[in-house]
C-alpha positions, 0 to 999 in steps of 0.5 A: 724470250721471257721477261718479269714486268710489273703489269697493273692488275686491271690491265691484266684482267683486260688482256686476259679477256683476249687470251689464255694468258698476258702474252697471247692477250697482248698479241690478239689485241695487236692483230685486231688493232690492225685489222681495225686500221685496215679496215678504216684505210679502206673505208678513208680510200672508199670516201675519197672515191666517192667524193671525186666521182661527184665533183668530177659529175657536178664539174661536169654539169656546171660546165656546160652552162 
């Protein structure tokens, strides 16, 4: 499906740096949004592992006094 839109020239020439055209730039900025929210849900999961194996080891060592 095609529509006419009115698209700003500098917008234009941001997604034409990711594609051949409009169409294509928008969609490669879109994947790599994604992959950018990927990547930054892991990293939030990765913390949150870190940060309980070292309170589960300090709980540990305040227990035992």
């Amino acid at each position: 499906m095609s529509r006419v839109v009115r698209v700003d020239e500098e917008a234009l020439e941001v997604a034409l740096r990711y594609g051949k055209n409009l169409s294509l730039g928008i969609m490669k900025m879109e994947e790599m949004l994604k992959k950018q929210e990927k990547a930054k849900r892991d990293y939030t999961a990765i913390e949150e592992m870190v940060r309980r194996a070292v309170r589960e080891e300090l709980e540990m060592l305040t227990a035992r006094y």
